[in-house]
FIDREN-274173 format. One record per residue (C-alpha): residue number from 1; residue in three letters; x, y, z. Coordinates in pm, 1 decimal. Example, Ala and Ser with C-alpha at 12.3 -4.5 7.8 and 13.67 -1.06 7.14 Angstrom:
BEGIN
NUZA   resi   resn         xx         yy         zz
NUZA      1    Ala     1230.0     -450.0      780.0
NUZA      2    Ser     1367.0     -106.0      714.0
***
This chain:
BEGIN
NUZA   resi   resn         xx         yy         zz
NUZA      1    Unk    -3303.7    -1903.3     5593.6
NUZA      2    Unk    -3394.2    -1928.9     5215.9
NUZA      3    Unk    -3070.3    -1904.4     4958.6
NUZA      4    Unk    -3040.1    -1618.2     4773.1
NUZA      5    Unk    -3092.8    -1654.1     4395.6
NUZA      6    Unk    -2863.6    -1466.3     4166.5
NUZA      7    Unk    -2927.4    -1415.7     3768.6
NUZA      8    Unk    -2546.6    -1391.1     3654.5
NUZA      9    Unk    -2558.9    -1369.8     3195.1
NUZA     10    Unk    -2316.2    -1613.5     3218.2
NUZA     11    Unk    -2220.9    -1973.0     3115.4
NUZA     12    Unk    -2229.9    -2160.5     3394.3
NUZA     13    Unk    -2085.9    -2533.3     3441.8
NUZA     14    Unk    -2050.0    -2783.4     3747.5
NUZA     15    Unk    -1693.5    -2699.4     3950.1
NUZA     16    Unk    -1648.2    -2389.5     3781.1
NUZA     17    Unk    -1507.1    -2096.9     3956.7
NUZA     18    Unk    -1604.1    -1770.7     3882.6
NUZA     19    Unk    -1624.4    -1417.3     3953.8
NUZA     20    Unk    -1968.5    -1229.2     4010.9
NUZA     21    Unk    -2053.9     -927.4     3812.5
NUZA     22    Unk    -2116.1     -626.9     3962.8
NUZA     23    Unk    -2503.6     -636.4     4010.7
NUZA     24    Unk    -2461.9     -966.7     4186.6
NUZA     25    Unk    -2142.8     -876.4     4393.8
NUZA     26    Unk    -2313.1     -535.5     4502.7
NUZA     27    Unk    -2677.1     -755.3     4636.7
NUZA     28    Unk    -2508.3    -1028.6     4755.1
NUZA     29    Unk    -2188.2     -888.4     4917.0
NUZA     30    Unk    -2294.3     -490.0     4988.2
NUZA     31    Unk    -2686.1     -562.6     5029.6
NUZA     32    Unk    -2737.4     -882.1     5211.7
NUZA     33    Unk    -2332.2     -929.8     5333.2
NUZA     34    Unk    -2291.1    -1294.9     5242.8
NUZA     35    Unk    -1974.8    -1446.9     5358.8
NUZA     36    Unk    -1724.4    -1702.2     5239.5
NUZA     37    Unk    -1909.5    -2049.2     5236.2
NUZA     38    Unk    -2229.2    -1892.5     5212.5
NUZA     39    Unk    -2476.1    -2069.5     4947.5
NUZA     40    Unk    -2627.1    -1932.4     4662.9
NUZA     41    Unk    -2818.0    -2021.8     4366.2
NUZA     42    Unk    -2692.4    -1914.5     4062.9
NUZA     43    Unk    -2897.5    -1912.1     3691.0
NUZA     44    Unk    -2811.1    -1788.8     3367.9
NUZA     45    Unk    -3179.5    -1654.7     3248.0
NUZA     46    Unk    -3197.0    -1944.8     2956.7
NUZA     47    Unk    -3308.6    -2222.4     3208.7
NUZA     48    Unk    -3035.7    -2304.9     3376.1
NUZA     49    Unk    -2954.8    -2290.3     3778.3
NUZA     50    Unk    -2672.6    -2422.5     3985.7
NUZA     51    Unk    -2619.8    -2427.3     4365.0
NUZA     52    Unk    -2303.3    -2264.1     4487.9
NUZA     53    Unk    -2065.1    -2138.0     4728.5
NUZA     54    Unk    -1875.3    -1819.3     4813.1
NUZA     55    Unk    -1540.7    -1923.6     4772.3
NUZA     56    Unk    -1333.9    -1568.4     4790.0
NUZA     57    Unk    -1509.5    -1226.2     4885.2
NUZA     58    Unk    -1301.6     -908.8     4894.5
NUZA     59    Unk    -1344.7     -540.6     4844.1
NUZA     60    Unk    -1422.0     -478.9     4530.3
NUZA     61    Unk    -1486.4     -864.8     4376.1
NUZA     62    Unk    -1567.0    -1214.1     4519.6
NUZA     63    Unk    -1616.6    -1534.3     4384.0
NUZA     64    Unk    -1789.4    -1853.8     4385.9
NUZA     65    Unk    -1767.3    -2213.7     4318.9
NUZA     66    Unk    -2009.7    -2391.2     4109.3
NUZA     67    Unk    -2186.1    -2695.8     4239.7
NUZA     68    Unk    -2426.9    -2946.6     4109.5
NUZA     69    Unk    -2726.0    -2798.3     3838.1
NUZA     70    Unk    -3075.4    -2779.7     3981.1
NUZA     71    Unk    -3350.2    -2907.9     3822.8
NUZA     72    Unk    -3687.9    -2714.4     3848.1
NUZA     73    Unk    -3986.5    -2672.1     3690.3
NUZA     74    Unk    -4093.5    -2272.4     3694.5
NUZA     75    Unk    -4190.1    -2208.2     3356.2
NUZA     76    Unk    -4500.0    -2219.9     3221.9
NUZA     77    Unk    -4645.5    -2431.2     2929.4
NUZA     78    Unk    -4816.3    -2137.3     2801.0
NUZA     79    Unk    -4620.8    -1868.9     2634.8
NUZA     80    Unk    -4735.7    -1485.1     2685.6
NUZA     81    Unk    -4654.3    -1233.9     2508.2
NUZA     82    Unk    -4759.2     -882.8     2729.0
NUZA     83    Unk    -4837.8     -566.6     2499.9
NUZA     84    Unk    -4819.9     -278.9     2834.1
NUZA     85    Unk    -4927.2       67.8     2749.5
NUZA     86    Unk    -4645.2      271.5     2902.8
NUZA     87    Unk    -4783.3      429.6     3261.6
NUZA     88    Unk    -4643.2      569.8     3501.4
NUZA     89    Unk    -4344.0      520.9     3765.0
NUZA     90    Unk    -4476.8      255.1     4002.9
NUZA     91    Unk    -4779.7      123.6     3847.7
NUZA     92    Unk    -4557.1       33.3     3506.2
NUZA     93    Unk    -4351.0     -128.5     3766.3
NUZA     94    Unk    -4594.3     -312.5     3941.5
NUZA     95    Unk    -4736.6     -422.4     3642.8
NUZA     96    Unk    -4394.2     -573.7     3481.2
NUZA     97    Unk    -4284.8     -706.1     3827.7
NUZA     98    Unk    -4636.1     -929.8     3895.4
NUZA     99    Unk    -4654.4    -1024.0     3512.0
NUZA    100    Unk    -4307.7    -1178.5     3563.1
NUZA    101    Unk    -4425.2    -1387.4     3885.2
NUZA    102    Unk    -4752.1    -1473.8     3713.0
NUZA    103    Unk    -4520.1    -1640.5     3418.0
NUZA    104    Unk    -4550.1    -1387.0     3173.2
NUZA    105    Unk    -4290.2    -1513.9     2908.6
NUZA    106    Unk    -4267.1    -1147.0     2693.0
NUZA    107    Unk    -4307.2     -793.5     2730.8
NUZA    108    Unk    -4325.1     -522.9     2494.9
NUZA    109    Unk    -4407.6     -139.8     2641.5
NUZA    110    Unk    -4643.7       52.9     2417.2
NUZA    111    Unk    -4695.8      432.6     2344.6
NUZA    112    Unk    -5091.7      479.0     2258.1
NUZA    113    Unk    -5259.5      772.3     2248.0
NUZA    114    Unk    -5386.1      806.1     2638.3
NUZA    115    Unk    -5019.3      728.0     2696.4
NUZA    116    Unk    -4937.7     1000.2     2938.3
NUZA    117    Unk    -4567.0      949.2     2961.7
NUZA    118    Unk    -4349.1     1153.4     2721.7
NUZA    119    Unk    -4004.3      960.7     2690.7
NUZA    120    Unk    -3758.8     1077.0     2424.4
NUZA    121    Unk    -3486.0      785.1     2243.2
NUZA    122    Unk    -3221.3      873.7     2563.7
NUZA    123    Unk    -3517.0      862.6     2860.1
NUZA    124    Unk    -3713.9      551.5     2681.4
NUZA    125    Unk    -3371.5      378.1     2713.4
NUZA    126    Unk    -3281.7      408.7     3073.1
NUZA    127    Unk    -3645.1      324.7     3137.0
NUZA    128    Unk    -3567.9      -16.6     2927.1
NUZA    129    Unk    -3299.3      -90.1     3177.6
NUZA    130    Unk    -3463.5       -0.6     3454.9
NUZA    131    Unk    -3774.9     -277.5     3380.2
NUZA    132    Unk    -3547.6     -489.3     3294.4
NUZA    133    Unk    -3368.6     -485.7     3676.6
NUZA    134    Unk    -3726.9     -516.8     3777.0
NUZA    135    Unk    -3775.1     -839.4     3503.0
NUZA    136    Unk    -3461.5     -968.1     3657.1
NUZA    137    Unk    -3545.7     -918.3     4067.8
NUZA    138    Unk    -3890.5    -1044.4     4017.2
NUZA    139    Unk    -3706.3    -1397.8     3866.1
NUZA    140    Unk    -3454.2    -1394.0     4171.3
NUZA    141    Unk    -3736.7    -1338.1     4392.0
NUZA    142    Unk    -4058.7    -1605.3     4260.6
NUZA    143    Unk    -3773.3    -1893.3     4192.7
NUZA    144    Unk    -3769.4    -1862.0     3758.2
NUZA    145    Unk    -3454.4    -1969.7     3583.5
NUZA    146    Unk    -3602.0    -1844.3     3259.6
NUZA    147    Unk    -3583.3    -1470.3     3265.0
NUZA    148    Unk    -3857.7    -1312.6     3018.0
NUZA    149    Unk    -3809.9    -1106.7     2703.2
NUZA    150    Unk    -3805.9     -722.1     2754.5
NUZA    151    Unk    -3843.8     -555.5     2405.0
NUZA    152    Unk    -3762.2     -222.1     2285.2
NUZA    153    Unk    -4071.8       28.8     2259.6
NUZA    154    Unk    -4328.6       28.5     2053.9
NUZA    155    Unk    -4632.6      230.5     1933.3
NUZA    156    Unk    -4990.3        2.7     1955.4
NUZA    157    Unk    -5084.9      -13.6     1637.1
NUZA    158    Unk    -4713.3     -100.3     1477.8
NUZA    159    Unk    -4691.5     -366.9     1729.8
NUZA    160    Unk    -5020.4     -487.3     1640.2
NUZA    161    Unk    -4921.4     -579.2     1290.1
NUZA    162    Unk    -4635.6     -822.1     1440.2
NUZA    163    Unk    -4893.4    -1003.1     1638.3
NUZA    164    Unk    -5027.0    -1317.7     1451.4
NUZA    165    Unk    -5194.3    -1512.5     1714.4
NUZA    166    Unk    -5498.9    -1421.6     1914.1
NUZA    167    Unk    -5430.8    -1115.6     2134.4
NUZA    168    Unk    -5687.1    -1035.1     2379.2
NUZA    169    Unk    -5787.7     -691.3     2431.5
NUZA    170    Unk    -6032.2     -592.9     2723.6
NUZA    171    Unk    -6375.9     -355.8     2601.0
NUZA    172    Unk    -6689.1     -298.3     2854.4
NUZA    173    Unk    -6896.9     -347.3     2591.3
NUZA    174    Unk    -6763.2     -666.6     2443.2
NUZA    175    Unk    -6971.8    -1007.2     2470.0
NUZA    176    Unk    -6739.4    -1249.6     2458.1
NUZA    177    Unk    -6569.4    -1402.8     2767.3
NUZA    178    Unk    -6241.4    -1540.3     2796.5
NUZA    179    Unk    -6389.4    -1853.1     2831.1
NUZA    180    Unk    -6457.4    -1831.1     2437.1
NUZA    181    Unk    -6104.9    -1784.3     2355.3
NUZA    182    Unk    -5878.7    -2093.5     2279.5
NUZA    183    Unk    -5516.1    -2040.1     2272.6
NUZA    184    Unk    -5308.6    -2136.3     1950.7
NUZA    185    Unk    -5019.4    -2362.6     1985.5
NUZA    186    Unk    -5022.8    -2283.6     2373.4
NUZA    187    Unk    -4937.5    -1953.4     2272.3
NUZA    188    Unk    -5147.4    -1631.3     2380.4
NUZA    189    Unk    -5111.0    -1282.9     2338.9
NUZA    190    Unk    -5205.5     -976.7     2554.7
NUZA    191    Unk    -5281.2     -621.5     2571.0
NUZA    192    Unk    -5360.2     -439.8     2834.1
NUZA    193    Unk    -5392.9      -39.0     2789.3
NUZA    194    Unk    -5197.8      282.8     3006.6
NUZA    195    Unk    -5427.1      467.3     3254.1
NUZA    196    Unk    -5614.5      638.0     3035.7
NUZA    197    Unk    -5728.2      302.1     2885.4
NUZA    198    Unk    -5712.0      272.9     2511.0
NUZA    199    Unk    -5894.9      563.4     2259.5
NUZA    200    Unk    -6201.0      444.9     2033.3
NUZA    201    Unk    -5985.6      501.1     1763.8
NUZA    202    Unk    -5742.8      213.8     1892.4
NUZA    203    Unk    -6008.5      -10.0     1968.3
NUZA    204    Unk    -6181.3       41.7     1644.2
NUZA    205    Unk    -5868.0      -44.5     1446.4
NUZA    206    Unk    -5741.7     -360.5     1637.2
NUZA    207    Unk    -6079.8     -499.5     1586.7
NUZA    208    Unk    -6036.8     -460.6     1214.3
NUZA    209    Unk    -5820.8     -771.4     1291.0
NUZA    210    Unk    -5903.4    -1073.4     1280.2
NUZA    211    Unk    -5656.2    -1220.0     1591.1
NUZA    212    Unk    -5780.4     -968.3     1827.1
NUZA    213    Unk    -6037.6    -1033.9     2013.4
NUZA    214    Unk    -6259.8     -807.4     2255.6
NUZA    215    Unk    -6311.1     -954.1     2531.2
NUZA    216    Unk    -6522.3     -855.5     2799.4
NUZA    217    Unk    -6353.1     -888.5     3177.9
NUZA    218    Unk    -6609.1     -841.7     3457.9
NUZA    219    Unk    -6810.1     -523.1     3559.2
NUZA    220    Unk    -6576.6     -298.0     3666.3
NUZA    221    Unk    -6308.4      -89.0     3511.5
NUZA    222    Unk    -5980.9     -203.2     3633.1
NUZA    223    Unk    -5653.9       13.1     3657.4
NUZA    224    Unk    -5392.8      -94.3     3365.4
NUZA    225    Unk    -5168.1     -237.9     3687.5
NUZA    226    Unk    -5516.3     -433.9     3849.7
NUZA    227    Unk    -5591.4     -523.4     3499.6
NUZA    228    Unk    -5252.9     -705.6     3377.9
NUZA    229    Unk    -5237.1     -864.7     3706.0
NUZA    230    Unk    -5604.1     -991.9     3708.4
NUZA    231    Unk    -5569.5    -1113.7     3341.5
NUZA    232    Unk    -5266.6    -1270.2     3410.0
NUZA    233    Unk    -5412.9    -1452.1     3692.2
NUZA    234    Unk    -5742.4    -1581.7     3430.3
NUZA    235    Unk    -5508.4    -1652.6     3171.3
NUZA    236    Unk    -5301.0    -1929.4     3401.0
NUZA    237    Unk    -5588.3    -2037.3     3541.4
NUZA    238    Unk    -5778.4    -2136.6     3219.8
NUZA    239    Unk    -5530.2    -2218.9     3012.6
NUZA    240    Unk    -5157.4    -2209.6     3217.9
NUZA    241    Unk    -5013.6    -2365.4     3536.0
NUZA    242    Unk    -5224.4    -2208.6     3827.4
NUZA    243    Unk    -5422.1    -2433.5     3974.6
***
């Protein structure tokens, strides 16, 4: 039966003893009813994972013992940084959940123009902490220690003038293949539109720039969840850890 793995914000150290948060208490205790002296595997998002034990479980709290720090290697050498037009429900989700397995290392949700979802300051933030569970439950799940930057909102073309590295952006009627691009300082940056795909307008402007790059992906158009997946995939296979 595999261990569960448990991302607890805290600092952990060998023969520690400590109490689980909520989040963890409520999978681990109410969701998959671990006992005392069950094993776990605890990390702290920055790297860091430890085996452990169930030491005490009551009620309302339980806690565990801290054993001997694991040494893994999850992360990739490539660093991505993941511009996502804002979709809807579960293909958003999709999208941030397979990006996370694939080793995406940043995300940053974007309102364009063909963005179809209308969030005010109150709804964009409970949508923030709802990708972030999914960030968090996709690094339990695929075995990463490292848990991947979720930031705040952002319209395209404001995030656009952060970017300073290459950023790929997909057009049908680009010529270039992935194939020409060459990441900088193992660094590589992404952006993949909403559903409606990204206006002329958009496209026009971020090709005013000279770091992004149109880039022509096969054939067919690709939904924005098919299309961060697939890219993600091409992007650690060229350049990343897929082999």
């Amino acid at each position: 039966m595999r261990i569960p793995r448990i991302y607890l914000p805290l600092e952990l150290k060998t023969n520690h003893r400590i109490e689980l948060n909520d989040r963890a208490f409520q999978h681990i205790i109410k969701v998959l009813r671990q006992k005392n002296n069950s094993r776990l595997i605890l990390f702290d998002g920055n790297g860091n994972e430890f085996s452990a034990v169930l030491d005490e479980v009551n009620k309302k709290n339980a806690f565990v013992n801290i054993g001997e720090r694991i040494t893994l290697e999850t992360e990739s050498s490539l660093s991505i940084h993941l511009g996502l037009g804002i979709s809807k429900g579960e293909r958003m989700d999709f999208a941030i959940q397979k990006s996370v397995e694939l080793g995406v290392t940043e995300i940053t949700p974007l309102f364009t123009e063909h963005c179809v979802v209308n969030l005010d300051e109150k709804r964009i933030q409970k949508k923030l902490h709802h990708w972030q569970g999914i960030i968090i439950s996709a690094c339990e799940q695929c075995g990463r220690s490292v848990v991947p930057r979720l930031n705040t909102a952002s319209t395209l073309l404001k995030w656009a003038d952060t970017i300073s590295q290459t950023c790929i952006i997909f057009d049908p009627l680009a010529k270039a293949t992935l194939k020409n691009i060459t990441p900088e300082n193992d660094a590589i940056n992404l952006l993949i539109g909403p559903e409606g795909g990204l206006s002329t307008k958009e496209i026009s402007e971020l090709k005013k720039k000279d770091n992004f790059k149109a880039i022509k992906f096969g054939p067919r158009i690709l939904r924005t969840e098919t299309a961060a997946v697939s890219a993600m995939t091409a992007i650690q296979l060229l350049w990343g850890d897929l082999l």
